[in-house]
C-alpha positions in Angstrom: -0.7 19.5 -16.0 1.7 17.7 -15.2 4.8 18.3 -17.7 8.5 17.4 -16.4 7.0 15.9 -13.2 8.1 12.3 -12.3 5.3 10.0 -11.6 5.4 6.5 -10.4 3.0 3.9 -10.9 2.6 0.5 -9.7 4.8 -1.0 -12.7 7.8 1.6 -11.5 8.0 0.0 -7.7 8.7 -3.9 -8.5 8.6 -6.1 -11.1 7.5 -9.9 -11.3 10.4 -11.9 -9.3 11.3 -8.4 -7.8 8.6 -7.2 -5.8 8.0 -3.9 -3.9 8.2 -5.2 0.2 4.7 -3.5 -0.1 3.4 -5.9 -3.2 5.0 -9.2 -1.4 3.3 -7.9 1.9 0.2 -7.4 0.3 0.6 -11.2 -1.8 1.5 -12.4 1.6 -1.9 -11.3 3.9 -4.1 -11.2 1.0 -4.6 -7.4 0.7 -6.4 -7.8 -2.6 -9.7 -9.5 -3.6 -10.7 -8.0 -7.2 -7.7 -6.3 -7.6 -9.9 -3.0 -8.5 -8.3 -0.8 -6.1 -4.9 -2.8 -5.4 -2.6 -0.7 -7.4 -4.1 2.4 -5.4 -3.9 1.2 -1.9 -0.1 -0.2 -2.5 1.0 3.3 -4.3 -0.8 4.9 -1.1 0.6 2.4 1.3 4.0 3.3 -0.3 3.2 7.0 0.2 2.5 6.6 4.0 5.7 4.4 4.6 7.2 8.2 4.1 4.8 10.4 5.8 4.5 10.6 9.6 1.5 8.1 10.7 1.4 6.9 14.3 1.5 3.0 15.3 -1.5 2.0 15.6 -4.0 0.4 12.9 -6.0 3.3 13.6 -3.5 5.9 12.3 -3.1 3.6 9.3 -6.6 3.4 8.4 -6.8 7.6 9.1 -4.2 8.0 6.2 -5.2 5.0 4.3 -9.2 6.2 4.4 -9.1 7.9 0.7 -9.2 4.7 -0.6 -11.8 2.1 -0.6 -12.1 -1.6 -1.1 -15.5 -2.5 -2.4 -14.7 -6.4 -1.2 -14.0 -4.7 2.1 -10.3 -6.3 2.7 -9.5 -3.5 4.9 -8.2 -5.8 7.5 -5.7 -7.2 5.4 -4.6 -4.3 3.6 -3.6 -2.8 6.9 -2.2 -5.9 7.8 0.4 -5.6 5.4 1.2 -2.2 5.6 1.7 -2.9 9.2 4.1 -6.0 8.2 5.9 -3.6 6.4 6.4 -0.8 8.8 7.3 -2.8 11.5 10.5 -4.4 9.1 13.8 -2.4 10.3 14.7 -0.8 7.5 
């Protein structure tokens, strides 16, 4: 289905000692609990750094709300997303 595409998973955005800003902002507010669902909501959270999403936590949660956290760290997943977005580039 998907022959000749590229496709990026969690292991092709940082490394151990070179971390994604996304995978040191989740590390840093404690986005994770399990770790079920962390490679998801960092490959999404990458995603929406490139996709138009307003400022708010809001607009984060709106495009963030395909995946789910069965601990319920929601708050500190969009914390770091937010950490990251608001990093000049």
């Amino acid at each position: 289905m998907h022959d000749n595409d590229e496709i990026t998973t969690i292991e092709g955005i940082g490394q151990p000692g070179d971390l994604h800003p996304m995978q040191n902002a989740f590390v840093a507010c404690d986005g994770y609990q399990c770790g079920y669902c962390t490679s998801g909501q960092i490959m999404s959270a990458v995603a929406l750094l490139t996709e138009p999403c307003g400022p708010n936590d809001v607009d984060v949660k709106e495009l963030m709300s395909g995946n789910i956290c069965r601990c319920g760290a929601y708050s500190n997943i969009v914390a770091a997303i937010q950490s990251v977005r608001q990093k000049p580039s």
